[in-house]
N, C-alpha and C positions, 0 to 999 in steps of 0.2 A: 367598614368594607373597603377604606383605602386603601386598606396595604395591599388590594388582590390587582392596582391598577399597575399595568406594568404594560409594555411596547411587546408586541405581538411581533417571529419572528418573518424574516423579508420573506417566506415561503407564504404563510399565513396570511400576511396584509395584502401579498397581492390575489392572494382565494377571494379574503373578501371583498378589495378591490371590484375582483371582476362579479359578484353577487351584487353589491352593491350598485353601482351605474349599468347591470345588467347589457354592459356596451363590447363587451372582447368574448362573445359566446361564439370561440372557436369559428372565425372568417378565416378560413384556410387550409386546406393542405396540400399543394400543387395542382393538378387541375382537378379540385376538389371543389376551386374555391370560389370559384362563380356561384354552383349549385348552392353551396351552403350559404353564401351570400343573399341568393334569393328567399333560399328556406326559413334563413333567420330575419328578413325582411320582413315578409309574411307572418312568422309568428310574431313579431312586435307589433304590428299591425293588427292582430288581433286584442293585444296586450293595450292599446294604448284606450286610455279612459277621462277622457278630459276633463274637467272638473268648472262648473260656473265660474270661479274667479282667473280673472288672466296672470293677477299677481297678488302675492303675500301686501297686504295695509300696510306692515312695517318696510317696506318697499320703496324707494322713490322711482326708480327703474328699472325697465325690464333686465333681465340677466342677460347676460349677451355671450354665449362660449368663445366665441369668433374673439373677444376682447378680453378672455379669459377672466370673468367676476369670480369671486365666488361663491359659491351657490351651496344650498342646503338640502339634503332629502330626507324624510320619514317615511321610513321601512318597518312597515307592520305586517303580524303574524297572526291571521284572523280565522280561529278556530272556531272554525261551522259547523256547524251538525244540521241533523235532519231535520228540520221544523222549526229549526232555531235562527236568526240573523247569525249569528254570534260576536263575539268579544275579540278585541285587538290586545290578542295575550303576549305578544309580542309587539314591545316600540325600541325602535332604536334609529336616533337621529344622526345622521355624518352630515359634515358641516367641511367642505373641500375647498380648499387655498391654493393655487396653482404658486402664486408670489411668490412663498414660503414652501413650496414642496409637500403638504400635510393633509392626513386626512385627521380627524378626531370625530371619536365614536362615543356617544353617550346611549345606554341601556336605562330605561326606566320602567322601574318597576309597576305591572300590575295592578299592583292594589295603592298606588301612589294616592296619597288624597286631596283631591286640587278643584277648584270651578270648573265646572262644566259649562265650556261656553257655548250658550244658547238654550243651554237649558236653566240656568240661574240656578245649579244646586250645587253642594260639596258632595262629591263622589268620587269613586273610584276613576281612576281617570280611562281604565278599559272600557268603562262604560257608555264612554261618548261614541264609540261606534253604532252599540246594538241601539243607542237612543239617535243617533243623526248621521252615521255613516262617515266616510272619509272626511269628510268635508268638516263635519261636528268635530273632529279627531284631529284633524290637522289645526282649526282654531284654536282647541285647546292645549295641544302642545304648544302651539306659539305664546298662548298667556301664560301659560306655567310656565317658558322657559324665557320667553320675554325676547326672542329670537324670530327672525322669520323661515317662513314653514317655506321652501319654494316647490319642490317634488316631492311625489313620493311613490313607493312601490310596495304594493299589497299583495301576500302571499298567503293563499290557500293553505294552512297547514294542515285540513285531509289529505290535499296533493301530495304528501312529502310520500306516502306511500306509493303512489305512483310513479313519481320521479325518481326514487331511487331502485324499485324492480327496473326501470326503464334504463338505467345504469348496471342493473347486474347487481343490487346490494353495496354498502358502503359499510368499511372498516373504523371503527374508530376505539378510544383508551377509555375504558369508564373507571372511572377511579373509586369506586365502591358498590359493591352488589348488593342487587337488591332486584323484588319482584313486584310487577305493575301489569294492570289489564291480562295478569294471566302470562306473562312474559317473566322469565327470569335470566338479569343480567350479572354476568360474572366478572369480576375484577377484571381487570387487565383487557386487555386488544381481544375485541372480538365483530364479528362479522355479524351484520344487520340486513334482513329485506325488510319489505318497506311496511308490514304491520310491525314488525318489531322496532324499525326505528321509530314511528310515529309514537307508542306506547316512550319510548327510549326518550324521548323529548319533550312530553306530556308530563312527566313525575314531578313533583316538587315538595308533595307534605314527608316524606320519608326523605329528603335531603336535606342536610344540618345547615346547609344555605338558603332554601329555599327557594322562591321566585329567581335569586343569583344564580343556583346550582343550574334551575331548569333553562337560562337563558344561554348558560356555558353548555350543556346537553345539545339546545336547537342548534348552538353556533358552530358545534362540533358535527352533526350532522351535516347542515349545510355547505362546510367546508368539505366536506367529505364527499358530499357529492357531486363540489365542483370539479374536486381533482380527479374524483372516478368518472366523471366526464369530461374531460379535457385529454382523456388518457388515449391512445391508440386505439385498444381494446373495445372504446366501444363506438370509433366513430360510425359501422354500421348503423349505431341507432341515433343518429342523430334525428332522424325524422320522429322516432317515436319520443325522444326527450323535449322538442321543441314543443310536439302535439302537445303535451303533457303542460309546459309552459304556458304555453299560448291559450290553453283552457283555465290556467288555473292562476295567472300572473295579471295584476291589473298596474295601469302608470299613465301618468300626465306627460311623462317624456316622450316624444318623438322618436321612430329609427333614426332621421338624420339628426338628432339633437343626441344620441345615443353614440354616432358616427363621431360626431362634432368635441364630445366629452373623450372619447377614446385618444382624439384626436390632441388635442388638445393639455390635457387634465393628467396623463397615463405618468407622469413623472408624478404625482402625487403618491403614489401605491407603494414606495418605499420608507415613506415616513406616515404611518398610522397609528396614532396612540387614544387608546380607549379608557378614557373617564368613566367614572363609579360614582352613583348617588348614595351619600351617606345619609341615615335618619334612621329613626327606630320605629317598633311598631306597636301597637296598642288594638286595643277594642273598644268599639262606640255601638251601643244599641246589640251589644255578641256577636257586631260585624268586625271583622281585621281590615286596618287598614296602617297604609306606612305612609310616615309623616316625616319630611323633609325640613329640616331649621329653615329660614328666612335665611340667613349670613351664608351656609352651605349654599342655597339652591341663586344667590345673589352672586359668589365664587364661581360656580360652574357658570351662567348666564354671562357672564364680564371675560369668561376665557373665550366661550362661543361666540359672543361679539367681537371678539378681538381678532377672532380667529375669520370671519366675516367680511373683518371690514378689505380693504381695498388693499393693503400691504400687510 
C-alpha cells in the first residue's frame, strides 16, 4: 500500500487542516463575525468531553500551545447504530510540528490486530471502543504506535447524514461504480445528500482496496463537506451546521485551546503528508484480520517520534 502515500494538494491539506483541530470553523465574515464567534463558541462547548487523564504516561509534560509543542490527535469515526455502542471504524492519528511546519497523517486500519489495552486480548483494534470507549481507544493506540495519544476528536458517522443535508449535499469523484444499501453510485463526479453519502462512505467489501478504498470514500466526503461549508452559499445555515456539530462531535480540546492552535499552529496546513500502514491480511478462527510486520510498524513509530519530538 505504499505506493498510494503521496502529499495531498495545498487546497486539500488545508480542508483537513481545518477538520482536523476543528479550530478555523468559519469566525467571520464582516459583521458576521461576532455572532458567529459566539455560535461556534457554544457549539464547542457542547463538543468538549474531558477525559480522566490530564495527560498521555508517555508525556513528561503538559503541552503548552502558548510554547508551541508538538502535539498529537486521534480522530475517530464511531459508527453507532441503534442498540449498539458501536466500533471506531475510523482511526486516523495527526501528529503536528509547528518547528518544521508539518502535519502527518496516519489511517489505520480496522481490522489492525493489536493488544487491547485493558482488556488483555489480541483484537481488532476497533474493538477497544465498543469494549472501553475513548479512553480504552486511545490507550491502545499509543501501545500499538508506541507514541503519545494527547487529543482526540470523535465523530458520529450517523451524523454525516445530517451535516451534509445541513450543507445542501456534497459533490464528490467516485472512481468506480457500484451499488450499497440500496444506493447506486456512478463513476465520475456526482452529487450526494446525506443518506447517499453516509451508504457512499460505509462500503468497503465491493472495493478492491478495502478498509483503504472506504477511508479515501470517508476522507472524500468529509472534505467535501468542509468546503461546501466554508462556501458563501451556505452561510445562512451556519446555525443548523453547528447544531448538527455540537450534537454529534465530542473532544478533550478546549474553545480557547482550539483558538490557541489556530493561533499558533495554522502555518502547519501547507505541509501535510499522509503515511500508509503496510501488512497483509489473513484469517484466524474465519475472523479477518490485518497484521502489520514488527520493522514496518517500528518505521512509521520512529517517524511519528521524530516528528514529536521538540524540533
Amino acid at each position: 500500500m505504499g505506493r498510494h502515500n503521496k502529499k495531498m494538494n495545498k487546497k486539500k491539506k488545508w480542508l483537513v487542516w481545518i477538520l482536523s483541530i476543528l479550530g478555523v470553523l468559519i469566525i467571520g465574515i464582516g459583521g458576521y463575525a461576532f455572532y458567529l464567534y459566539q455560535s461556534v463558541e457554544k457549539a464547542v462547548s457542547s463538543m468538549h468531553t474531558p477525559i480522566e487523564r490530564e495527560k498521555s504516561e508517555k508525556r513528561t509534560e503538559q503541552i503548552d500551545f502558548g510554547k508551541k509543542h508538538p502535539f498529537s490527535v486521534l480522530l475517530l469515526g464511531v459508527d453507532e447504530r441503534e442498540g449498539d455502542r458501536g466500533r471506531s471504524d475510523t482511526l486516523i492519528v495527526l501528529t503536528i510540528n509547528p518547528h518544521v511546519n508539518s502535519i502527518k497523517m496516519l489511517s489505520i486500519p480496522r481490522d489492525t490486530r493489536t493488544e487491547i489495552i485493558g482488556k488483555g486480548t489480541q483484537d481488532k483494534i476497533n474493538h477497544a471502543y465498543a469494549f472501553g470507549g475513548v479512553e480504552m481507544t486511545i490507550n491502545t493506540v499509543e501501545n500499538f504506535l508506541d507514541i503519545p495519544i494527547d487529543y482526540f476528536v470523535e465523530v458520529n458517522m450517523e451524523s454525516f447524514k445530517d451535516i451534509v443535508n445541513a450543507v445542501g449535499g456534497v459533490t464528490v469523484n467516485n472512481p468506480f461504480a457500484f451499488t450499497f444499501e440500496g444506493h447506486t453510485f456512478k463513476k465520475g463526479t456526482i452529487k450526494l445528500n446525506g443518506e447517499e453519502a453516509l451508504a457512499y462512505s460505509r462500503m468497503r467489501k465491493e472495493d478492491p482496496r478495502g478498509d483503504f478504498g472506504r477511508q479515501d470514500r470517508q476522507r472524500q466526503i468529509i472534505q467535501a463537506v468542509i468546503k461546501q461549508g466554508a462556501s458563501l452559499s451556505t452561510i445562512t445555515k451556519v446555525d443548523d451546521i453547528l447544531g448538527v456539530l455540537g450534537n454529534n462531535v465530542q473532544t478533550n480540546l478546549t474553545f480557547n485551546q482550539m483558538l490557541e492552535i489556530q493561533k499558533n499552529y495554522k502555518s502547519t496546513a501547507g505541509n501535510l503528508e499522509q503515511l500508509q500502514l503496510t501488512g497483509s491480511g489473513t484469517k484466524i478462527g474465519g475472523i479477518y484480520y490485518f497484521f502489520v510486520p514488527k520493522e514496518e510498524l517500528t518505521k512509521l513509530s520512529s517517524q511519528l517520534k521524530q516528528h514529536l519530538s521538540g524540533s
